[in-house]
N, C-alpha and C positions, 0 to 999 in steps of 0.2 A: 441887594446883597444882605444877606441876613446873620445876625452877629458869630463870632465865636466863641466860646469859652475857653479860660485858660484851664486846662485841668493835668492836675500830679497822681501821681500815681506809686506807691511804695508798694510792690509786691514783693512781698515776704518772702522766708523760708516757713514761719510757723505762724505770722498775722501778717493781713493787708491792712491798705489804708489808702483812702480817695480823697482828693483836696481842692477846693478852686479859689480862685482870686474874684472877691466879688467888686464890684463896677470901682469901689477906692483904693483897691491893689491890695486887701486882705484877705490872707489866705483863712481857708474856714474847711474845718475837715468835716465832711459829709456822711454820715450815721446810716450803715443798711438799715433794711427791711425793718429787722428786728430793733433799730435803735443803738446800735452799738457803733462805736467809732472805730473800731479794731475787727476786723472779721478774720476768722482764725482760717490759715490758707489750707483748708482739708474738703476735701470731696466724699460725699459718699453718695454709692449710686443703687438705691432705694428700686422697687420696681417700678413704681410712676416714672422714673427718673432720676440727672442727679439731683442731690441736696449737698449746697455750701452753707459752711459757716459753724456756726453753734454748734447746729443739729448735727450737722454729720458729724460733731467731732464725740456728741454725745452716742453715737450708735457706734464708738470706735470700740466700744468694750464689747457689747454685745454681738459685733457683728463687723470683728477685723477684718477681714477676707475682703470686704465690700467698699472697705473707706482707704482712699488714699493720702496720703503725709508729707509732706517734706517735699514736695514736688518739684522745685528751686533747685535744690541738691545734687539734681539731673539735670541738668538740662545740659545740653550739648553731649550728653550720652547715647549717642545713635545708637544702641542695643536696648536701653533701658525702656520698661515697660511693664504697665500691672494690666494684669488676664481676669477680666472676670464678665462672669456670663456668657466666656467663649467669644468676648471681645478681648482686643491689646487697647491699651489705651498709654499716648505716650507724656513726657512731662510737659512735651508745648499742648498740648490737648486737654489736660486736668488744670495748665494754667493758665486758658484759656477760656474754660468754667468759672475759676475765682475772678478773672478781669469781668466778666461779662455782668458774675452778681452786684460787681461793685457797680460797675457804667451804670446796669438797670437802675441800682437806686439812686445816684447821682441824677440820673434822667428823670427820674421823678419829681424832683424836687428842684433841678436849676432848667430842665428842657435838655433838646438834644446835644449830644455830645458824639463827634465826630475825630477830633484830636486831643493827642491826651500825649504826655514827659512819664516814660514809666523809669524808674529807677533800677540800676544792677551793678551790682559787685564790681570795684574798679579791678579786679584783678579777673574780669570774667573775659574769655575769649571770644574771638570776631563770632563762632559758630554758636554760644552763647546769647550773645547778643544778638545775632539772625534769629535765633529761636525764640528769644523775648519779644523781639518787633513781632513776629509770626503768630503767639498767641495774643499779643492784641488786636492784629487784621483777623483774625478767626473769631475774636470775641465782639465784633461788628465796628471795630472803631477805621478810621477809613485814612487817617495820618497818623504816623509813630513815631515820637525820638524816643532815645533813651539818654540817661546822665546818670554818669559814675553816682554814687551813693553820700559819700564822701563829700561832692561838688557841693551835693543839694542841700548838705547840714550849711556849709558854708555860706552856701544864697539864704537859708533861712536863717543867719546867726548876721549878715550882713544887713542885709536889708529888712529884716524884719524883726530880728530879737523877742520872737515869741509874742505879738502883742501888740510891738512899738511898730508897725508898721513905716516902712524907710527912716527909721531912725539913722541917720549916718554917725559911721563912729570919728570920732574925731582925730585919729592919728591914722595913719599906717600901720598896719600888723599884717605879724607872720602867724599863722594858725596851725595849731597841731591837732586833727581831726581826728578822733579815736569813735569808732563806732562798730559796735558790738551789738548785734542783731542776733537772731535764732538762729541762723544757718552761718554767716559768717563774719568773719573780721576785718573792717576796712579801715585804713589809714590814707592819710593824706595831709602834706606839708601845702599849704595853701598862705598866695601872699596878698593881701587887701589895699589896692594905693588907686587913689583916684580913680573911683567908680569902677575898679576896676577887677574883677576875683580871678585869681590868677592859681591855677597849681603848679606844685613846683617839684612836687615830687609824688609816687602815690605806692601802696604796700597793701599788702595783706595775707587771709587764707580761707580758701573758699570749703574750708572742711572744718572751722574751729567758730563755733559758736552756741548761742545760750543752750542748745543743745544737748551738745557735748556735759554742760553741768549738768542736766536735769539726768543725764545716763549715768554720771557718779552716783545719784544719792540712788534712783533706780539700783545700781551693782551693792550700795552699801544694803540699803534693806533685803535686797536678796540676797545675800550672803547671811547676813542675817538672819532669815526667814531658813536659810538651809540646813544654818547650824541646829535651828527647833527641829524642823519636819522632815529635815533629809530630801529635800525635794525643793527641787527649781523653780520659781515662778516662772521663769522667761522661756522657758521651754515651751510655753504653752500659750497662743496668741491672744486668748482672751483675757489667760491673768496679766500678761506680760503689757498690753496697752492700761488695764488699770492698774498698775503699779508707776508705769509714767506719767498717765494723768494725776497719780498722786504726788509723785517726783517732784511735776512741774508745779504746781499748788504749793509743793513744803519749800521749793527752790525760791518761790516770791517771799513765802512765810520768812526766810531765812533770811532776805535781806534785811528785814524790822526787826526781828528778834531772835535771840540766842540759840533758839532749836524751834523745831517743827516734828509736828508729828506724819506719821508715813503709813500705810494701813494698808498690805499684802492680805491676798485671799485667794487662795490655789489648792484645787482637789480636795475641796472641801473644809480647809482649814482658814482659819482667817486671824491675822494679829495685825496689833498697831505696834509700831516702835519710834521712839524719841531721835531724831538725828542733830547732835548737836552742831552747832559754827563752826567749833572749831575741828572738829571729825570731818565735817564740810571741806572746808579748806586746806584739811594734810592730804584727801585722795584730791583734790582739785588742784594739788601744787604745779603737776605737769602741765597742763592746760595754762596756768599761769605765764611757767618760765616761756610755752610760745608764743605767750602774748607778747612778754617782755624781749620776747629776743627779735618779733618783728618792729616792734617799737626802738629798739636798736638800731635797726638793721636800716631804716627809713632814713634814721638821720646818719648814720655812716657814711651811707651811699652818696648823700650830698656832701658829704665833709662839714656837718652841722655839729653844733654844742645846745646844749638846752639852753643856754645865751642868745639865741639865734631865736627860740620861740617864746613869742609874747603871750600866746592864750594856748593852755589845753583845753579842747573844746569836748563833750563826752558825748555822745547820743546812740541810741539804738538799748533795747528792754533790758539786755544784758548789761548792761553796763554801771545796771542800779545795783550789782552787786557788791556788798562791801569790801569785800576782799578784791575785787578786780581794780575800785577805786584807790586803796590802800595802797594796791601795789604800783599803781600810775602816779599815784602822789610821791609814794619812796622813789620811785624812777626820775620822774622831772622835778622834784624838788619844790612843787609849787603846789596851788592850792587849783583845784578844777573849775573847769566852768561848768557849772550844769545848768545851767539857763536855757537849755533845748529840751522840749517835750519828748524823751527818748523813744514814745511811740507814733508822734504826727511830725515831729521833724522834718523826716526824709520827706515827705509827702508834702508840704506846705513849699519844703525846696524846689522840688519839681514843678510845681504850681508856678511861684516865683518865675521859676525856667522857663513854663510854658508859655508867662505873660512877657516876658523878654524876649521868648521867639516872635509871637505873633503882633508886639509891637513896631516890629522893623520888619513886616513885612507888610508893603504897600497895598498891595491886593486885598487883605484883610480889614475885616471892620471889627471890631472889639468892643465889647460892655463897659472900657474904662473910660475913668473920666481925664480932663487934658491931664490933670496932674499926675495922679496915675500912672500917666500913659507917657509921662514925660522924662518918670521916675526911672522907669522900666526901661527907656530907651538910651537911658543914660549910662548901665550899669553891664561894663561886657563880662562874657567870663570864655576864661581859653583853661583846658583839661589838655594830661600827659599819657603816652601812651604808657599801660601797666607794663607789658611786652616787648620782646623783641621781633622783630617780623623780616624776615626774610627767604631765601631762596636755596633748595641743595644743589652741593656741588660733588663732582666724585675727588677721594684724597687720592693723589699720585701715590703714595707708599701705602697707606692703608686696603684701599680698590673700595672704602666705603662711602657711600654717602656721608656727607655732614653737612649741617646747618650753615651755611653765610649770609651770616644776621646783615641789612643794610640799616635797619630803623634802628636803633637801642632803645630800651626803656626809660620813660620820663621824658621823653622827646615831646614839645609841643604841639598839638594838634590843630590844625589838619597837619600832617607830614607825608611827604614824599621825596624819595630815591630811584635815582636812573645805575645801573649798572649796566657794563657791555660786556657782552662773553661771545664766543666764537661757534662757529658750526664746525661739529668732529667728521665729515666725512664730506667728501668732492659730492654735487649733483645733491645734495639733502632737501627736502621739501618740504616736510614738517618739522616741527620744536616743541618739546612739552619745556614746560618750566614750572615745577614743582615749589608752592609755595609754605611756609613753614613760620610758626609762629613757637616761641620760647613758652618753656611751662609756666605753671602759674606759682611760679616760688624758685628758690637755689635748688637744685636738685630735681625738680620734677624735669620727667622728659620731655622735646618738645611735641607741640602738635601740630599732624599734619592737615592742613585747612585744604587740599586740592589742587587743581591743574589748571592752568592756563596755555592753550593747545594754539600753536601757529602754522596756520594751514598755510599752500600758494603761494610757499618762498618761488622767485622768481626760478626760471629754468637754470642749469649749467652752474649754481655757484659754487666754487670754492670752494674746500676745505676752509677752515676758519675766519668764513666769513661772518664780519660781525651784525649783531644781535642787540640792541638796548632792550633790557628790561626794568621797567620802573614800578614799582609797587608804593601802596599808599595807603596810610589810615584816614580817615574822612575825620571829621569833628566828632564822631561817635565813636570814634576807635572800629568802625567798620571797616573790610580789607578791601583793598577795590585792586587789579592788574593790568595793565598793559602792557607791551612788548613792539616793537619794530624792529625789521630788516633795514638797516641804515642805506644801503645802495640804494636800494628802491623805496623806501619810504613805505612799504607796504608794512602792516602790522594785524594786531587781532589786541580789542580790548573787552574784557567781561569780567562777570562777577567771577568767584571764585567757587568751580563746580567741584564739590562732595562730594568723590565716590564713596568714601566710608561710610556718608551718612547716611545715605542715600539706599544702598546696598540694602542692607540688613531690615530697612521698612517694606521694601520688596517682597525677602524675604518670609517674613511676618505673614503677608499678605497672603502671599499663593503658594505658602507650604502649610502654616498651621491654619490658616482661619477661614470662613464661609464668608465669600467676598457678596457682598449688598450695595449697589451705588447706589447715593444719594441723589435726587433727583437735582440736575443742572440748569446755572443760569446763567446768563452772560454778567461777566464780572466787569463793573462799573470801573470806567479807569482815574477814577481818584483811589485805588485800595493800593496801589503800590504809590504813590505821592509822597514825597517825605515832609512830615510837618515844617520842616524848616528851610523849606526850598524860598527863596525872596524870588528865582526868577521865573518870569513867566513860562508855561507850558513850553516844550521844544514842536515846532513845526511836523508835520510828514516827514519833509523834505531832510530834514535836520536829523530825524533819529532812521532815515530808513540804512541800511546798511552794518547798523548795530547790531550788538548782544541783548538780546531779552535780558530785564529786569529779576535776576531770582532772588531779592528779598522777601516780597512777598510768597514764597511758596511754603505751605504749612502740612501740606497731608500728599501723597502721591497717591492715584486713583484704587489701588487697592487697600487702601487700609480700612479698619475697620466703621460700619456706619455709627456714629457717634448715635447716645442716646438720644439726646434732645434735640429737636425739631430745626429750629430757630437757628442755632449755630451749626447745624449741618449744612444749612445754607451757605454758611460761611465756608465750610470745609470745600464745599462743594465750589465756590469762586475759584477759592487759590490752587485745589485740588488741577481744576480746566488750565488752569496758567501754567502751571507746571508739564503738563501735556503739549502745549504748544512750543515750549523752548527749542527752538534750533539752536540752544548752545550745547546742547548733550545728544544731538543727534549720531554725530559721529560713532557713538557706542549705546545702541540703545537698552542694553543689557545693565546701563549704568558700572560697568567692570572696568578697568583699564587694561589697555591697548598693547599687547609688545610691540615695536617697532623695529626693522632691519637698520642692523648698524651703518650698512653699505650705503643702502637707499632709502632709508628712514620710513618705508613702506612696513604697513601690518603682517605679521609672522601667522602660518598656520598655528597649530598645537603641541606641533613638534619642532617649532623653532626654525623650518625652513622658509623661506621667503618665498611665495610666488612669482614676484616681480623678477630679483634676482636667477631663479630657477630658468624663466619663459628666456633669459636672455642668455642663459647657459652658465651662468655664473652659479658656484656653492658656494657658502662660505659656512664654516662651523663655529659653535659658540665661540669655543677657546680662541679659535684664532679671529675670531670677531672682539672679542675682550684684548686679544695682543697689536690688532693693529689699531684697536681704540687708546690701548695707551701711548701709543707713536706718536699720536694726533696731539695739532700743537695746543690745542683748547682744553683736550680732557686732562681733568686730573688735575689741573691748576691748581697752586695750595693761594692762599691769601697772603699776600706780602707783608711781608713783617711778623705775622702771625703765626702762632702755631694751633696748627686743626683740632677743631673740640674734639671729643672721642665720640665714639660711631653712633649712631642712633641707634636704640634697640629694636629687633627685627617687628615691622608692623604686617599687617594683615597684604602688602603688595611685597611679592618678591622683588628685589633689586635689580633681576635681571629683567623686569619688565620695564625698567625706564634708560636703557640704555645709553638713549642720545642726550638726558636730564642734563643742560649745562646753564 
């Protein structure tokens, strides 16, 4: 059996960073190609090919159109995609370029690497995180967790204190994790007692980070610039990328000293201008007060005082800002810790992570030594869900759908809920049960994660015959569903299938682009394995009768051929897997299904039932909607409660999920 590595992984929104724990349980962050600890997460795709890192982010001026940015940003954006050369290329695709440069160089220098902890925004959804796992199987790595962002500052502030490798701290603490990254903002109330890292609460905003500042001083010198020349920089893609590479340069400059200079060159005219700190920090106020009001908002939620927290903990690039520090110090009252490397942190955590996974896993052999490994096995950690997760129902008075959350947010992980709801019609055969997960904040609306379809309810039932459905988040904050018909014991359990996401790559595919398939292999079945499975393989006998695994699926067979050679192979694995699912057979159009109220059978196009029809039966909408409200199941409000308000209308009509209960 040949060793593992533990390897972390912080993928950025605007830098990476790769990390392992070498044989004494020291993390040690691992330097690309070029020597750098930090690779900056930009693509650019040159005609040999792409090009990560440095380079492409140096060919973003000369040659915007071609370089990709921010690629983190999207993810779980099933529409989102950059066109170039007449290819789509989407954000699990570009971030699976950046994972691949880093493994390469890792693989250089420690051997191969197969399993890796990649790190994502506690506040990032199930379809998020399926898309993180998905661009590390496409970037050739063959197991993938993921860990909240937040967790991993904490494993790296617990057990390793930048340096001190298992330095244990001597008391119990509650920790207040502030980490401020490129792309976003992660919080998390974490509590430390006897080996043990515990969260206890977790926040954030997956649209506010270091970012955001660098596009102030960008809007100040362009405004700037307009009042000379009468003319926009940002209008224009090539002045408009070197005016942010200057942004971002005067925004470091800014945290050392009082002002920085800025230097716009558009349509032939070119000036520099002085931005001071404090001009800095009057347009930066907004950005601030959000910071401050999730920082708020964290401890409200638990009924906490800043009595309650022992350590502010700071990490992630932004957060070297002085004005962000200033105003976390006025906030809690206390003085910070900065004792985390704000750019290897996250990454040294995962590491950490990864050597705790594969310690306590039997099957594994590991480069560490007994202490080490003795350290690692000692130290558990349990994370909260960000969201809410649940199921729609229709309101009795409203006739709308609305969300019935059963998980709450900050619930501890792994977590699962059984609910029981009723069948709306005599003789019913199938059941969708539409699953739904809360925004990522107060106000955002929720999102819809998919279907879980119950075929082969037994002949002859009832009206309101009942139904448990139990939904689950996994230790990753992963959504996992099942459901049972309680009489007969019969059920359907599966991942949770994506029409929306799923749709619209389709799309892509065989409306705008010139479809080219990659040449196919048979995909090795450790690519969907999850790094942190402790039990042995499941038999034939054991999985046959199941739902196919769709974590692993990254590209559907018409997207576009990826440049590079090497990881088209990869597309090409998860690509065949996806083709194989018999859990999306039932509509192979990937569309959703209307179903007859009466006999829960599929509707033509005009809403008549052929089943109903052949046996002489009609029934019309309206009066399909009036004896659905009769019915004792539909429409149930939640007791005690009053119904959130409606969801706003999404891409599936309401009357397509008629029998949703």
């Amino acid at each position: 059996m040949k060793k593992t590595q533990a390897v972390g992984i912080d993928l950025g929104t605007t830098y990476s960073c790769i990390a392992w724990l070498n044989e004494h349980g020291h993390p040690n962050t691992i330097p690309n190609q070029e020597g750098e600890l930090s690779t900056p997460s930009v693509v650019f795709f040159d005609d040999d090919g792409p090009v990560v890192g440095t380079e492409a982010l140096r060919n973003a001026i000369s040659r915007p159109s071609r370089v990709v940015q921010n690629a983190k940003r999207f993810m779980g954006h099933s529409a989102k995609s950059w066109e170039i050369d007449g290819r789509r290329y989407t954000p699990v695709y570009i971030s699976g370029l950046i994972l691949r440069k880093l493994i390469a160089a890792a693989q250089d220098q420690i051997g191969e690497i197969t399993d890796a902890v990649i790190t994502v925004p506690a506040q990032f959804s199930d379809a998020q995180r399926s898309e993180t796992i998905k661009a590390g199987l496409a970037a050739g790595l063959e197991r993938v967790e993921v860990i909240n962002e937040p967790v991993a500052a904490a494993l790296c502030h617990v057990l390793g204190n930048e340096g001190l490798a298992f330095t244990e701290l001597a008391v119990d603490q509650q920790l207040l994790i502030y980490d401020l990254g490129g792309g976003t903002l992660d919080l998390a109330i974490v509590k430390y007692a006897s080996n043990e890292v515990r969260v206890v609460a977790s926040d954030g905003d997956l649209e506010l980070g270091g970012l955001d500042w660098t596009q102030v001083i960008v809007d100040i010198a362009a405004e700037k610039f307009i009042e000379d020349f009468r003319d926009d920089p940002r209008t224009d893609p090539e002045s408009h990328q070197f005016l942010a590479l200057e942004a971002e340069q005067a925004k470091r400059s800014l945290s050392v000293r009082p002002r920085a200079a800025v230097t716009v060159q558009h349509a032939g005219n070119r000036r520099t201008y002085q931005v001071e700190q404090e001009e800095f920090e009057a347009m930066s106020k907004r950005l601030l007060t959000r910071s401050d009001a999730i920082t708020r908002r964290i401890l409200a939620d638990k009924k906490f005082g800043w009595a309650h927290i022992d350590v502010v903990l700071t990490t992630g690039g932004a957060s070297r800002m002085p004005m962000v520090r200033e105003s976390l110090k006025k906030l809690s009252g206390r003085t910070l810790n900065s004792s985390l490397s704000p750019d290897q942190s996250i990454a040294h955590g995962a590491a950490y992570y990864a050597g705790m996974l594969l310690t306590n896993q039997n099957y594994t052999r590991t480069i560490f030594d007994s202490k080490a490994s003795a350290r690692l096995q000692e130290v558990k950690q349990q994370s909260v869900s960000a969201r809410s997760l649940g199921i729609l129902v229709r309101d009795s008075e409203s006739e709308h759908r609305v969300p019935h959350y059963l998980i709450p947010p900050n619930t501890p992980l792994p977590a699962s809920k059984t609910h029981v709801f009723g069948t709306v019609v005599d003789r019913q055969t199938k059941v969708h049960v539409r699953i739904v997960e809360s925004g990522a904040g107060p106000g955002k609306p929720p999102t819809f994660l998919g279907d879980c379809l119950i075929t082969d309810l037994p002949p002859d039932l009832p009206e309101g015959s009942e139904v448990a459905v139990t939904i689950s988040y996994d230790r990753q904050a992963r959504v996992h569903v099942s459901a049972k018909e309680l009489k007969s014991g019969l059920g359907a359990e599966v991942e949770i299938i994506r029409h929306e996401n799923l749709a619209p790559q389709l799309q892509l595919g065989s409306q705008e682009l010139p479809i080219q398939q990659p040449a196919r292999k048979k995909p090795p079945e450790t690519k969907s394995k999850p790094l942190a499975s402790a039990s042995p393989p499941k038999s034939e006998s054991q999985t046959r009768g199941k739902s196919r695994d769709v974590t692993a699926v990254t590209q559907r067979q018409d997207e576009p051929e990826p440049v590079d050679r090497s990881l088209s192979e990869e597309w090409a694995i998860v690509s065949e897997k996806l083709e194989s699912l018999s859990v999306i057979e039932y509509h192979a159009d990937v569309q959703p299904i209307r179903l007859c109220n009466r006999c829960a059978e599929p509707v033509d196009r005009n809403g008549i039932c052929p089943a109903c029809r052949k046996a002489g039966v009609r029934e019309t909408p309206s009066a399909a909607r009036s004896s659905e409200r009769k019915s004792k199941s539909a429409g149930r409000r939640v007791s005690g409660k009053t119904a959130p308000p409606p969801l706003p209308k999404s891409n599936h009509d309401d009357d397509l999920w008629e029998i949703v209960e």
